[in-house]
N, C-alpha and C positions, 0 to 999 in steps of 0.2 A: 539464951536458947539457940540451938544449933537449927537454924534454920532449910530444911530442902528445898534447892532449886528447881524450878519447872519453868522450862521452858516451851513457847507455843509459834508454832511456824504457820502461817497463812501460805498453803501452796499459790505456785502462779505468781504474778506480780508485774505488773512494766508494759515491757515490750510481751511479755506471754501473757495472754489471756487465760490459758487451760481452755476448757471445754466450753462450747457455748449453749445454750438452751434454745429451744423452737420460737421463742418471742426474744432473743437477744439478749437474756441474763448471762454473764459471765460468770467460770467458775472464779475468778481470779476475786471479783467481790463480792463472792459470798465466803469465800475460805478466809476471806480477812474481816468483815462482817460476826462469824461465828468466831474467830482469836480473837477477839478485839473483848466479844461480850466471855468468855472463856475466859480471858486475864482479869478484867474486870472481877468475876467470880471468886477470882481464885488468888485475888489480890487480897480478900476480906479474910483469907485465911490467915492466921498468925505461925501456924509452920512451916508455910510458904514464904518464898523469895521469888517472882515470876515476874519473868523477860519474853516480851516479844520479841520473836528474831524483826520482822515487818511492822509498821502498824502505819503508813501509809501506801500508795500503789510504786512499787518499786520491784524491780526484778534482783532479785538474790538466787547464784549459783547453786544447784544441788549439792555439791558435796562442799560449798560455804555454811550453808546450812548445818550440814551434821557439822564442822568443824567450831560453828560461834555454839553450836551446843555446849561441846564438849570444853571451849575456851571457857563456856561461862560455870562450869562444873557440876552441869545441868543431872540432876535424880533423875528426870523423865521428862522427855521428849513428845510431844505429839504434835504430826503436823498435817494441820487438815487440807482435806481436798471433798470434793464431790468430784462424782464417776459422770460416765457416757458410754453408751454403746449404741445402742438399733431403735433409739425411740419408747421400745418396749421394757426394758429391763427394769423393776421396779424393787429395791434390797438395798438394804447398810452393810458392809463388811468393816472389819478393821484388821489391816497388816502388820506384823509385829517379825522381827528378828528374826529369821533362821537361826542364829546364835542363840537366843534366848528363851528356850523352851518354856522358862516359869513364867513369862508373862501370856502363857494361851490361855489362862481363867480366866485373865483381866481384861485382854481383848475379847472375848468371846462377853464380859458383861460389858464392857462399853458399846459393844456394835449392838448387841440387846436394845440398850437403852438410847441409844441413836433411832434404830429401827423403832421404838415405840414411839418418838417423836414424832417422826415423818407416816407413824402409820403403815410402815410398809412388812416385810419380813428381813430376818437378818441370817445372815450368812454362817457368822461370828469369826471365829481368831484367821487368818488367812496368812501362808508364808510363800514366796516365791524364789527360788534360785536363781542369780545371773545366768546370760547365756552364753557368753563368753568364760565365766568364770562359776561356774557352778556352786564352788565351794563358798561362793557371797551373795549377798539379799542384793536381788531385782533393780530394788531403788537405792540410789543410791546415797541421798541421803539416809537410809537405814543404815546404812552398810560404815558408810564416814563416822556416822554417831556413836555406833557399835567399837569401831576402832579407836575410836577416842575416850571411851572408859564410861559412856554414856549408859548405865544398868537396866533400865527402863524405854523401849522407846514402839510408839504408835503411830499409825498413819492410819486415822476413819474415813472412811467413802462415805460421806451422808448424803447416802441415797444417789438419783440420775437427772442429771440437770436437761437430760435433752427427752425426759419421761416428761410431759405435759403436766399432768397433776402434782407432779413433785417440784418440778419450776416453778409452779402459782406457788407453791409451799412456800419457798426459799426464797422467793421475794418478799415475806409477812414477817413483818419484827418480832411478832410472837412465835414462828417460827426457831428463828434464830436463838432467842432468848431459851427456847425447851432446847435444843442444839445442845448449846454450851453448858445449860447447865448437866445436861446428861452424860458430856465429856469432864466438865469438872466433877461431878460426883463421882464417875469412876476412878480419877487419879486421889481424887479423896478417900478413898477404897483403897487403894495402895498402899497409902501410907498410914492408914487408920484413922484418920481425922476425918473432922466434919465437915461440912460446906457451911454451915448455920453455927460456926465457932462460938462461944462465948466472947467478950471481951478479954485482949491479951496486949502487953506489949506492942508499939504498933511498928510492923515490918522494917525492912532498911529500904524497903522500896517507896516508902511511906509519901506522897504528894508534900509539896512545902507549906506550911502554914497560911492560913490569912486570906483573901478574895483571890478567885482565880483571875491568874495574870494572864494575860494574850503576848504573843510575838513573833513578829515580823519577820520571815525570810526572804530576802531581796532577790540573792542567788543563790543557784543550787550546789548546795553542800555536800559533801561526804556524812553518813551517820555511823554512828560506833554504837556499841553495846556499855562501855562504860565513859565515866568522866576522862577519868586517867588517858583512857584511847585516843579520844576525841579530839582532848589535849598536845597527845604527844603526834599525834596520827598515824597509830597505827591500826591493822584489821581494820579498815574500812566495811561496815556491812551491808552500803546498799550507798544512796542516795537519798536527800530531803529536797523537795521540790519546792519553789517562790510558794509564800502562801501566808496564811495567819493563824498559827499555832497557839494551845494553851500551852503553858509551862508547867513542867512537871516537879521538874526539881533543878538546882542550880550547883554547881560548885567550880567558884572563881567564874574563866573565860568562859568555862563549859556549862550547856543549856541543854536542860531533855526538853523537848518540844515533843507531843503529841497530839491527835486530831479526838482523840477519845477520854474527858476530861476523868481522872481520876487512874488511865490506867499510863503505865510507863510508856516512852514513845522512843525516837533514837537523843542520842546525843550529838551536841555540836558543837561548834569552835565560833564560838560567838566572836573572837576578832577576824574571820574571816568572812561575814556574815556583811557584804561589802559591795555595789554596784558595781558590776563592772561596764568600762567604758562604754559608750554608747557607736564606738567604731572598733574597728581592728587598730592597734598600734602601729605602725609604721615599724621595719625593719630595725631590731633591736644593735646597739654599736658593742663590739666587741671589745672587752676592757683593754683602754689601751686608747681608745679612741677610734679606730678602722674598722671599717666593714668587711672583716675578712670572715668565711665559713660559710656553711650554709644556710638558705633561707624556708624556715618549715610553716605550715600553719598548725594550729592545735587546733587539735580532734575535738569533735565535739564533747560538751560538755564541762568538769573544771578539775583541774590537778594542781596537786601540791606544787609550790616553787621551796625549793630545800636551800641548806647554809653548807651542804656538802653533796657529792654526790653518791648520797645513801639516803637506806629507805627510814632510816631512826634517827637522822641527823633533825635538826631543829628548823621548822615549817618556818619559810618568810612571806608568803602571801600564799595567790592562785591567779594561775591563769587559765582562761576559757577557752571554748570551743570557734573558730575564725582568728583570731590574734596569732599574727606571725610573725618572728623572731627569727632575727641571724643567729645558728647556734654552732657549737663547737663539740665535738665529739668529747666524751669525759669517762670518768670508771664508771664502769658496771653497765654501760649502754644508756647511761644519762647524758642531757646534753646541757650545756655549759650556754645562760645567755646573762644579758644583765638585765636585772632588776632594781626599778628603783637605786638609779646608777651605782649598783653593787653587783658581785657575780652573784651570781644561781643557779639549780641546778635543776632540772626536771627529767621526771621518768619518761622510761621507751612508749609506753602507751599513750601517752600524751600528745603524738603527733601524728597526722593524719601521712597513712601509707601513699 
């Protein structure tokens, strides 16, 4: 069976909160809150192949977004958010394409059936034009997704996080739970399928067999969309923070780790997966043995250390954020330090300005 991709974006993430509500809910965990039970839903489906772009608190770029869409060959896109305006504003809208005029039936029943959730009134399909560039959708994740061959794509406003009665709302699991499933029935609607599928074939997204396994991240990693990425590192699509994860699925080095057992999470590179020192390193020696070049510290955070200096060459460790190295200018604006008394090479963003 020819399986269609769906993928589900948690607006917000990280360092962005989104919007906050009158008692201090964030939109940031409730848009990942309502993906999170959305995938799950839509994980039971057997037509379905569904990716979260997120599924812990991590910031991913707007137009990363639409492009891990289109990388993952996504049928349809939707990526939640809750609104804010003046306190008062109480309505579900959902934004769809400029490009793609056939999906205003489908937003107009998805935003329906959002608004019957929350109780409110709904707006239905909404489109907005850039303002710089008219000829392109507002958001720009719309817009990335759209250009990447992505057929299908939504963005729900469920409801106003800083309207009182709708923030108690979006704090209640039973909330969340009618959410998602009012966003998965509609993409179920799409494609003609059910939400309440019979038994079928069980997906490629399918959890690994046997008791759920837990695991440990020490350091904070890069996360991918597939094994293959993970692996090789490329498309980075966010970060996984220290913590204690269920295991999704495994293949070889590579681990999906997620905090929501049953639904996909990111992947990882399980031999990088590694303490780092408990100090900065001392000024790295330059091969050869002298301390010649300059001396940088790394940015916070952890980057690849490479076998060349390129972005597809073959990963030899990571180094953190505080650890500084004598390094030596190299192609492409890499810099050249030793590693585990070998060279290495690490990218421009890796060092603190």
């Amino acid at each position: 069976m020819n399986k269609n991709i769906i993928t589900i974006g948690a607006g917000h993430g990280g360092i962005d909160s989104g919007a906050v509500g009158t008692t201090g809910l964030k939109e940031k965990d409730c848009t990942l809150a309502i993906a999170l039970k959305t995938a799950e839903l839509l994980t039971a489906v057997p037509e379905f192949d569904v990716h979260l772009l997120r599924s812990t608190d991590v910031y991913i770029g707007l137009a990363e977004r639409g492009r891990m869409a289109s990388r993952l060959g996504s049928r349809c896109h939707v990526e939640v958010h809750v609104n804010a305006f003046n306190g008062k504003a109480s309505y579900a809208s959902v934004w769809r394409s400029v490009h793609l005029p056939g999906d205003e039936t489908d937003a107009d029943k998805m935003s329906a059936a959002i608004a019957q959730a929350l109780g409110v009134k709904s707006t239905g399909s909404q489109t907005k034009n850039g303002v710089e560039h008219p000829e392109n959708d507002y958001f720009t994740v719309v817009e990335t997704a759209y250009r990447g061959g992505v057929p299908h794509i939504f963005l729900p406003e469920c409801g106003f996080i800083d309207h009182a009665p709708t923030e108690a709302k979006l704090r209640q699991q039973e909330t969340v739970n009618v959410l998602a499933k009012a966003i998965a029935q509609s993409i179920c609607g799409i494609f003609g399928v059910s939400l309440t599928a019979p038994s079928a074939p069980a997906p490629t997204s399918q959890p690994i067999e046997g008791p759920p396994q837990t695991y440990e991240v020490v350091t904070t990693l890069r996360g991918y969309l597939t094994a293959d990425e993970a692996l090789g590192g490329s498309n980075p699509k966010g970060t996984v923070k220290p913590g204690k994860y269920t295991v999704f699925n495994r293949k070889g080095e590579a681990v999906n780790v997620t905090l929501s057992a049953g639904v996909p999470g990111s992947w990882i590179n399980a031999a990088l997966n590694v303490k780092a020192p408990a100090t900065a390193q001392t000024p790295a020696q330059t091969p050869g043995g002298s301390a010649s070049g300059t001396i940088l510290t790394v940015a916070k955070g952890s980057y690849y250390v490479r076998e060349k200096p390129d972005f597809t060459s073959k990963i030899l460790g990571i180094v953190t954020g505080g650890q500084k190295y004598t390094v030596v200018p190299a192609a492409l604006n890499f810099k050249k330090i030793v590693y585990n008394g070998n060279a290495g090479y690490v990218g421009p963003a890796a060092w603190e300005k």
